[in-house]
C-alpha positions in Angstrom: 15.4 -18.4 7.4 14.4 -15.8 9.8 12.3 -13.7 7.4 10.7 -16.4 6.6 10.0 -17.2 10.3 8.9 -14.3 11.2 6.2 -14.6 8.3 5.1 -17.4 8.6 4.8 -17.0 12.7 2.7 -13.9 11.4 4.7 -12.0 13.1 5.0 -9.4 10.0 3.4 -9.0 7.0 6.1 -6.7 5.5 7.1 -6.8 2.2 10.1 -5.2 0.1 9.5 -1.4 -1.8 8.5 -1.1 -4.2 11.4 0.7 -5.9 13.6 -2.1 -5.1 11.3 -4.4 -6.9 11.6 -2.6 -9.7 15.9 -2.3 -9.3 15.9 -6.1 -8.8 14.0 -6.6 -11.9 16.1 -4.0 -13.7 19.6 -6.0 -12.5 18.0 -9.4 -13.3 17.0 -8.2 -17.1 20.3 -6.5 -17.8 22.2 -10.1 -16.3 19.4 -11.9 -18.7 19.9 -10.0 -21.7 23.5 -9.4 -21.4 23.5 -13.3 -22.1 22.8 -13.1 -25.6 25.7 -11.3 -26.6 27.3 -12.9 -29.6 23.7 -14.4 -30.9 23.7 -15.3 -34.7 20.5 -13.2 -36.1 20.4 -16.3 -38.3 19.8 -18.4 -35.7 16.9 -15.9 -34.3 14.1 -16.8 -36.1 14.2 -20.6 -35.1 15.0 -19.6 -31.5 12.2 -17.8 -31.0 9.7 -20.2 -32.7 11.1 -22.9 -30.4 10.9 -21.0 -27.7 7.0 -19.7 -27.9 6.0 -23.3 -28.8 8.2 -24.4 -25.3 6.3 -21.5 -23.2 2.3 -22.1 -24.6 2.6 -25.8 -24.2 4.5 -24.8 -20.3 1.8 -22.8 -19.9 -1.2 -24.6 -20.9 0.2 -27.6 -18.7 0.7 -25.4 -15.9 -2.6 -23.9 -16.5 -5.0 -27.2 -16.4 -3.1 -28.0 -13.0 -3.6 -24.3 -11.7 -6.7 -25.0 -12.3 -7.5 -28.2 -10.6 -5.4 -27.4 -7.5 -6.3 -23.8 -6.9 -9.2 -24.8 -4.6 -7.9 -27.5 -2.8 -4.3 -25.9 -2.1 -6.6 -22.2 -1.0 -4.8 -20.4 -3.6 -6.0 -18.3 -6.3 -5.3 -19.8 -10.0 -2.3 -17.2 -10.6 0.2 -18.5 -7.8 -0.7 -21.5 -8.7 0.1 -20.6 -12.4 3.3 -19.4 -11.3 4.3 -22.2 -9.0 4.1 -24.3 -11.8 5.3 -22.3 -14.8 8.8 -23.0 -15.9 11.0 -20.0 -15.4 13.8 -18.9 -12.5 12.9 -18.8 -9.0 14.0 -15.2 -8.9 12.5 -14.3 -11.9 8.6 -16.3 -10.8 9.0 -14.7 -7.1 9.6 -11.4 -8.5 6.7 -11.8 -11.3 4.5 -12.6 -7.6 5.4 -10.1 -5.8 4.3 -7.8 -8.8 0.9 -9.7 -9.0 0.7 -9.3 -5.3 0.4 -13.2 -4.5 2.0 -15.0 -2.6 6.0 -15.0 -2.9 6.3 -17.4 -0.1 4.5 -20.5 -2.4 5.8 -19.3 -5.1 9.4 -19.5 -3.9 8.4 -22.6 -1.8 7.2 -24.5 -5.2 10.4 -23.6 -7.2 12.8 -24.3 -4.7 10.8 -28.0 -4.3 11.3 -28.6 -7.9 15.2 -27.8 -7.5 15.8 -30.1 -5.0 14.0 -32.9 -6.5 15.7 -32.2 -9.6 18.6 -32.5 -7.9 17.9 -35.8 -5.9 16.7 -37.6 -9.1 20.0 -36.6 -11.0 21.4 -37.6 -8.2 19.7 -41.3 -7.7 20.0 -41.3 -11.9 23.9 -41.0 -11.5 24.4 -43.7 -8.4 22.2 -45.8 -11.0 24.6 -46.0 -14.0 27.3 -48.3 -14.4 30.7 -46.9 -13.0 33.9 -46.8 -15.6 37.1 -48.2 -14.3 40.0 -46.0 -14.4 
C-alpha cells in the first residue's frame, strides 16, 4: 500500500530490475508448468484445441473493448488489452511491465474483477435456498 502511494503521489517513478523481472517470470513458469505433471498425452490434443478457441474469442472480446475505451480511459490499446484479457494478475502485471505499460491499471483492473467475482459468488450463495441439517 505504500508503493503504491508513493506512485501514485508521484513521489517515484521507480520500477523493479530488470533481472528480477525476468526471475519472477522464471519462478512463475516453473510453478505453472510443474502443474501439468501427470497430463494424459491423450487428452492433449483436445486440451489445447479448447484452449486456443477459449484465448482468440478472450481476445477478440477484450480487443473490441480495448479498442473503444483506450481513448476515453487515456490509455494506449495494449493496457487496455491486458486489463481485460483473461489470465493471472501476476502473470498480466508481469506481461506489462515487459511491454512497459502501465502495471498499476493493469493490476488495478484484475484485482477489480477479483473482488467482484468474489462479491457476486458471494450475493449468488446468500441467494439460494439453505438445507436444513
Amino acid at each position: 500500500m505504500l508503493s503504491a502511494l508513493a506512485h501514485v503521489t508521484g513521489l517515484t517513478a521507480a520500477t523493479p530490475p530488470g533481472w528480477l523481472i525476468l526471475v519472477t517470470q522464471w519462478v512463475v513458469g516453473t510453478a505453472l508448468g510443474s502443474r501439468f505433471a501427470g497430463f494424459q498425452h491423450s487428452r492433449l490434443w483436445l486440451a489445447l484445441w479448447l484452449a486456443a478457441l477459449n484465448v482468440t474469442l478472450a481476445l477478440l472480446l477484450a480487443g473490441l473493448i480495448a479498442l473503444a475505451l483506450a481513448a476515453p480511459v487515456g490509455e494506449p490499446v495494449p493496457a487496455v488489452i491486458l486489463a481485460f484479457a483473461p489470465g493471472g494478475i501476476t502473470e498480466m502485471s508481469l506481461v506489462a511491465l515487459s511491454l512497459q505499460l502501465s502495471a498499476v491499471y493493469v493490476t488495478m483492473h484484475h484485482l477489480l474483477r477479483i473482488v467482484l467475482a468474489v462479491i457476486v459468488a458471494r450475493l449468488g450463495l446468500a441467494l439460494l435456498p439453505r438445507e436444513d441439517p
